[in-house]
C-alpha positions as CSV (number, residue, x, y, z in Angstrom):
1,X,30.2,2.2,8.1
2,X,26.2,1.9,8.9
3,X,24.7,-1.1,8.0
4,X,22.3,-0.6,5.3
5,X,18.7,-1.4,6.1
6,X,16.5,-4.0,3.8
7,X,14.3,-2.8,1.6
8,X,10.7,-4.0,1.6
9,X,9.1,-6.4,-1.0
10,X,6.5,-4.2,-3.4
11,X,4.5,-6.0,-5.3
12,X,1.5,-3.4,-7.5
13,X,-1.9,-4.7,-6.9
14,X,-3.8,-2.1,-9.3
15,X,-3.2,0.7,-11.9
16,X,-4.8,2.7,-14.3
17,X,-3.2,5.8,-16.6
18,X,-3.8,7.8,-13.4
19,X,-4.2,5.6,-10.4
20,X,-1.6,2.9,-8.4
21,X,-2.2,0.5,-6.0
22,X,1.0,-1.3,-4.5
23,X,1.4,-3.5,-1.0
24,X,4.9,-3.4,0.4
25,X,6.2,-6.5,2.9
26,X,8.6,-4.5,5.3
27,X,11.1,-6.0,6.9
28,X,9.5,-6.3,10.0
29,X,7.2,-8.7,8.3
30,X,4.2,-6.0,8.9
31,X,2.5,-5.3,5.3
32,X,1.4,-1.8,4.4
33,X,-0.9,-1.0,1.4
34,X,-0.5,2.2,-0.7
35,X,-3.0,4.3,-3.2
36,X,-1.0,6.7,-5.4
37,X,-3.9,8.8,-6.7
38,X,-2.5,11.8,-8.8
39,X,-0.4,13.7,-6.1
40,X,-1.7,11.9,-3.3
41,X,-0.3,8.8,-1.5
42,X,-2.7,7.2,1.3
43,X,-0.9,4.4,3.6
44,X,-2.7,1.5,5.5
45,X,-1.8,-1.2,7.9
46,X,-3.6,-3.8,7.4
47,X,-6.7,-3.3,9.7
48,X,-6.7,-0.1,7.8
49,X,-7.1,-1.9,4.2
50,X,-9.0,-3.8,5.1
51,X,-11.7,-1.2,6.5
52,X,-11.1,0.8,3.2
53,X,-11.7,-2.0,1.1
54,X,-15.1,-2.2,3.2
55,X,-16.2,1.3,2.8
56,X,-15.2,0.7,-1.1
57,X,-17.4,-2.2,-1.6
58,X,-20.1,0.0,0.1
59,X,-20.2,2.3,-2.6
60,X,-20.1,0.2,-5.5
């Protein structure tokens, strides 16, 4: 019988009617941030996020 693996920890950061923005705790310990927009899904690492959130704060 496999051993099942863990699941990760989601908590949602952000949503809107249309928009979703979750971080997930793996169970690795590495945390991953997701954007649900419509039919899209964009992943980041953490170096990642935090580049996006940059670029973000650039346009607004």
């Amino acid at each position: 019988m496999p051993k099942e693996l863990p699941e990760p920890e989601t908590d949602v950061i952000a949503e809107t009617d249309n928009y979703l923005a979750w971080r997930a705790e793996e169970p690795d310990g590495e945390i991953t941030y997701h954007l649900e927009l419509n039919n899209v899904t964009l992943h980041f690492f953490q170096e990642e996020w935090n580049e996006f959130l940059s670029l973000v704060k650039l346009l607004v």
